[in-house]
C-alpha positions in Angstrom: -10.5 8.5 6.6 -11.2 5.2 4.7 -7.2 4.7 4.0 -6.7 5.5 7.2 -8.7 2.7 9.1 -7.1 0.3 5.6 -3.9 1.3 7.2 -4.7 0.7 10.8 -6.4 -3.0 9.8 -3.5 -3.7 7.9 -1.0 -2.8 10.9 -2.7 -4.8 13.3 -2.9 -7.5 10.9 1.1 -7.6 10.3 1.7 -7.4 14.1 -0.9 -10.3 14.9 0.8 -12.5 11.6 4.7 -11.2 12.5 4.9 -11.0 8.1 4.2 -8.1 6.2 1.9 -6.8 3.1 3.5 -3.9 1.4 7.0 -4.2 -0.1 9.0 -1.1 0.7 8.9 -0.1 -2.9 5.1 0.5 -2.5 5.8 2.0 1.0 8.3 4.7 -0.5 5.5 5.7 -3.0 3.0 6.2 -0.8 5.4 8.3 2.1 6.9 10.1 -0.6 3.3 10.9 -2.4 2.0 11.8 1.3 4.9 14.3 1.7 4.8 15.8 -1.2 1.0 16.4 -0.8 1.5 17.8 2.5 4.0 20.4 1.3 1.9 21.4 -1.5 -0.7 22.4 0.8 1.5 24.5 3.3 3.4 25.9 0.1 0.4 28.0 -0.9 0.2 31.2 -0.7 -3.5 31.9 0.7 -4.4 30.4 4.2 -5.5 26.5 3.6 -9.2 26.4 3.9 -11.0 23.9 6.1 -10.5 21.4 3.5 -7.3 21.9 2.8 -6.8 21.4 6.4 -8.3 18.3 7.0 -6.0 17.0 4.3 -3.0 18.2 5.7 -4.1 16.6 8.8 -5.3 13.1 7.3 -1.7 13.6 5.4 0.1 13.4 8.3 -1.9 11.0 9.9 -0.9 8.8 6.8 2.8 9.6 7.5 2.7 7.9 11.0 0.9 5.1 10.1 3.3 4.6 6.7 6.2 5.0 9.5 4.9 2.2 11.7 4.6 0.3 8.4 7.8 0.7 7.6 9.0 -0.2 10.7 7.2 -3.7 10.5 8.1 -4.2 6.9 11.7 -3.8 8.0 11.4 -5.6 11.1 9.5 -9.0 10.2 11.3 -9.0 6.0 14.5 -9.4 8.1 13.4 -11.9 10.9 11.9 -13.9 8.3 14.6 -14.4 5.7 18.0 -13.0 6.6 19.1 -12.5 3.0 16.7 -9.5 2.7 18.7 -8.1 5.5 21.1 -6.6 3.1 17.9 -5.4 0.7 15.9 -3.5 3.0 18.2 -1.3 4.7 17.1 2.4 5.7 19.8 4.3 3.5 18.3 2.0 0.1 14.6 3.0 1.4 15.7 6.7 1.0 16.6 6.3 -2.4 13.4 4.7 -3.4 11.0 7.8 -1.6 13.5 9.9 -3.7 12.6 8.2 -6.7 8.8 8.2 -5.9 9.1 11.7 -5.3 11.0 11.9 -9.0 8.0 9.9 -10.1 4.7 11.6 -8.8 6.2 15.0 -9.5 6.9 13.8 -13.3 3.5 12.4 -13.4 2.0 15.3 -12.1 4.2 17.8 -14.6 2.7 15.4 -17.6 -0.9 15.8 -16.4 -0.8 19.3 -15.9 -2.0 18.9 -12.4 -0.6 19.7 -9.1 -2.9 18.6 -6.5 -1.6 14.9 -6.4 -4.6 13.3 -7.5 -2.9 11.9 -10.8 0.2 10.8 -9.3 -1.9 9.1 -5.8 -4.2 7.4 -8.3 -1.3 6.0 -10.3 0.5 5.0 -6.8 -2.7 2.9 -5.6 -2.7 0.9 -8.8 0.9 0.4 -8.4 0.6 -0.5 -4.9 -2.6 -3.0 -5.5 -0.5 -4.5 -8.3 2.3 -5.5 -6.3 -0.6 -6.6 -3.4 -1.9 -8.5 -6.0 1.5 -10.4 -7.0 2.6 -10.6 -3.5 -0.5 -12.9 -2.9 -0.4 -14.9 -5.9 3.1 -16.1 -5.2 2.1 -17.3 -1.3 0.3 -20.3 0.1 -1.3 -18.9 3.0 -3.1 -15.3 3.7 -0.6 -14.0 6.1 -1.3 -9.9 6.9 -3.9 -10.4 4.1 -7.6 -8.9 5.3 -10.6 -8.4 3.7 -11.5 -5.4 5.6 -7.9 -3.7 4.4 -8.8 -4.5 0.6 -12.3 -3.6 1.3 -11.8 -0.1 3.1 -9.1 0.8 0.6 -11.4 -0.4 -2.7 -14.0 1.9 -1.0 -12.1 5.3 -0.4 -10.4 4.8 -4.1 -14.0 4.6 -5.2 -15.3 7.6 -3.6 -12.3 9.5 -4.7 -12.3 8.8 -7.9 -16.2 9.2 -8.7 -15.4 12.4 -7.0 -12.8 13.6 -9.0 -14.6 12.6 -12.0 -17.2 15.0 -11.3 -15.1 18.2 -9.8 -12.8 18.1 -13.5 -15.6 17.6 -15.7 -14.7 14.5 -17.6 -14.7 11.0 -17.2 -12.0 8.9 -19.3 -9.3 9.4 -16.9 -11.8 8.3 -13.4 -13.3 5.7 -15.4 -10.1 4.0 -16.7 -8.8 4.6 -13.3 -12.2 2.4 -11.6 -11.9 -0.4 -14.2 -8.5 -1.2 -13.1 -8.8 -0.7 -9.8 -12.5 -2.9 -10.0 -10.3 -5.6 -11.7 -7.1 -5.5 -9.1 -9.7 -5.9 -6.4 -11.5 -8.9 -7.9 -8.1 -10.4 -8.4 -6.7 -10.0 -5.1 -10.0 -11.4 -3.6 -9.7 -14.4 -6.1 -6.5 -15.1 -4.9 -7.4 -14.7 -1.3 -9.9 -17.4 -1.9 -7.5 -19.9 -3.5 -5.1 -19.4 -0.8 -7.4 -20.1 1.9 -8.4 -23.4 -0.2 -4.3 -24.8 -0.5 -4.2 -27.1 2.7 -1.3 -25.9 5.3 1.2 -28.4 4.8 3.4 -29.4 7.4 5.6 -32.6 8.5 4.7 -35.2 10.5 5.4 -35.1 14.1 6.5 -38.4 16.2 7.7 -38.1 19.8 7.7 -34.1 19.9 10.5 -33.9 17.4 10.6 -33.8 13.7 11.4 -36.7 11.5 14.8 -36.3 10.2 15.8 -38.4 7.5 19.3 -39.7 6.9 21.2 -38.3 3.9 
């Protein structure tokens, strides 16, 4: 429920900004981990139980909202620089959820471990990694929000506490919360810094930039 109000900040953040957040390649991971979740649960053979189903639903709850990201991503990456037109295209956005897909169900085949929680925790460090470097290299806090790092930093927290406990060991949750403790403090630090650089913009005469001759 957390992710899913991180996702509905971060959605009305991009719209009211016209930019985006998420580069596709962390939008693929996160659809294709969703999707594979959600089959998982169907593909069992007992009826899901009451928790199962309120995954599945929150699962595809997280599909539409990765849709409408996706949408925006596409939308405002191509309005804002037409040389990524040729880069994010729908048919090279399907080959990266196939490659996520590849990846989470490696990860999960390594671990041992088929419910998903390896390969999501692995996709949220990847995805607050390339937050984190998206942030670094701008001069402004467009589609960036508090309340999205916040509410996501929260329900990772939760989780991963929780799944601590159901396994019965601690180095993997741990290692897991250290990381994800430190990408948090970075991305706030460079939320800060960005909100300290001065918006820099030319001078204006009678209504119309100053153009200098060649």
């Amino acid at each position: 429920m957390l992710w899913a109000a991180a996702y509905v900040v971060l959605i009305s953040r991009q719209h009211r900004d016209k930019s985006f957040l998420l580069p596709l390649v962390v939008l693929a991971t996160n659809f294709s981990w969703e999707a594979l979740h959600a089959a998982t649960l169907l593909a069992r053979p007992s009826s899901l139980a009451l928790t199962d189903r309120f995954a599945f639903a929150i699962d595809l709850v997280w599909i539409g909202l990765d849709i409408i990201l996706i949408y925006q991503t596409l939308r405002f990456a191509t309005a804002q620089s037409p040389s990524l037109a040729g880069r994010y295209t729908v048919p090279r956005f399907g080959l990266l959820v196939v490659a996520g897909a590849g990846v989470h169900v490696l990860v999960d085949a390594i671990a041992g471990d088929w419910t998903g929680y390896y390969s999501g925790f692995t996709a949220d460090l990847f995805m607050f990694a390339m937050v984190g470097r998206l942030i670094a290299g701008r001069r402004d806090n467009r589609c960036v929000s508090l309340w999205f790092l916040g509410l996501s930093f929260a329900a990772d927290m939760m989780i991963g506490m929780a799944f601590g406990m159901w396994e019965g060991f601690v180095w993997f949750p741990a290692a897991f919360l250290c990381s994800r403790i430190l990408l948090f403090v970075y991305c706030v630090s460079m939320f800060a810094r960005n909100r300290r650089i001065p918006e820099r913009r030319p001078r204006i005469g009678d209504g119309r930039l100053l153009v200098l001759p060649a």
